[in-house]
C-alpha positions in Angstrom: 6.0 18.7 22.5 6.0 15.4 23.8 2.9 14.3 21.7 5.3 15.6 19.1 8.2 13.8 19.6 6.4 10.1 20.2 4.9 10.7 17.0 8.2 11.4 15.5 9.4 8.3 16.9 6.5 6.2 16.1 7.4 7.1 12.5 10.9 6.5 12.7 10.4 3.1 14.1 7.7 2.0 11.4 10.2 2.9 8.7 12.4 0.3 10.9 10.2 -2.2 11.0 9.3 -1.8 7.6 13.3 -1.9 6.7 13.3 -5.2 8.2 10.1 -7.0 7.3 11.6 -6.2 3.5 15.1 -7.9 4.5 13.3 -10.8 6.2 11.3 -11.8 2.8 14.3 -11.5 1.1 16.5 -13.4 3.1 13.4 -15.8 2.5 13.1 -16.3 -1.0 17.2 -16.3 -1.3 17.1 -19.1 1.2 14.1 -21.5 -0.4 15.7 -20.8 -3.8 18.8 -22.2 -2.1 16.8 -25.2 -0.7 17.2 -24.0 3.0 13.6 -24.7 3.4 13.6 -24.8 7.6 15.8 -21.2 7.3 13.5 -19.8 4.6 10.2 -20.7 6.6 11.7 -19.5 10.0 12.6 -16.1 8.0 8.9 -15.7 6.8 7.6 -16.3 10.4 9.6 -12.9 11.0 8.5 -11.6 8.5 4.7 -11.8 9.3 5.6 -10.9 12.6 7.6 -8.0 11.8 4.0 -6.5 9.2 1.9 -7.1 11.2 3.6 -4.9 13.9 4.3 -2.7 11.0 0.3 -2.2 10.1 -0.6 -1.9 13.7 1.8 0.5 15.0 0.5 2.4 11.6 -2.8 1.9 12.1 -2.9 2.8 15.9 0.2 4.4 16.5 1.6 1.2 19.2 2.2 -2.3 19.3 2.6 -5.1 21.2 5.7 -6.4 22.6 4.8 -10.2 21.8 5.7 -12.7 19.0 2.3 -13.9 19.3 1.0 -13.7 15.8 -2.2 -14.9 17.1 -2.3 -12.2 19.9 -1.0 -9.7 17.2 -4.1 -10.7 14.8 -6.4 -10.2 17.2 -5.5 -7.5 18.4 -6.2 -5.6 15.3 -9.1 -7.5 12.8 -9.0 -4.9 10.2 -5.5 -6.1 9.4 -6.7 -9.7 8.1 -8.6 -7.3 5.2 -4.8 -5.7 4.0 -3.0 -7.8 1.9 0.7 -8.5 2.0 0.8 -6.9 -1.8 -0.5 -3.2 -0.2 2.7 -3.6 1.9 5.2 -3.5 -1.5 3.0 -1.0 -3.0 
């Protein structure tokens, strides 16, 4: 039951996460396309932080509370092989 319900969670979350990481790129490109180049990089920094949790609380069902991309890229190497385009898929 409670094995259950984390799960549930878990998947309710990475739809979150997801949800986000889509609005941040987004945000990104409308920004740079209105030459808010500082605001449109500082939006894909979230963005790569927000997919990589994405991938990792996919892949291994947690993450870490950190905005550490490097910590977040180490802490899962089979992530450097996905690309950004399997994301939008």
């Amino acid at each position: 039951m409670v094995l259950e319900s984390r799960v549930r969670l878990s998947i309710e979350e990475a739809e979150v996460l997801k949800e986000m990481t889509y609005s941040f790129v987004k945000n990104a490109i409308r920004l740079f396309e209105e030459k808010e180049y500082d605001l449109s990089a500082f939006n894909l920094d979230q963005f790569r932080q927000l997919l990589l949790k994405y991938k990792l609380l996919i892949e291994t069902g947690t993450y870490p509370r950190t905005h550490s991309l490097r910590i977040l890229r180490g802490l899962d190497a089979a992530f450097l092989r996905l690309s950004t385009q399997e994301y939008f898929s």
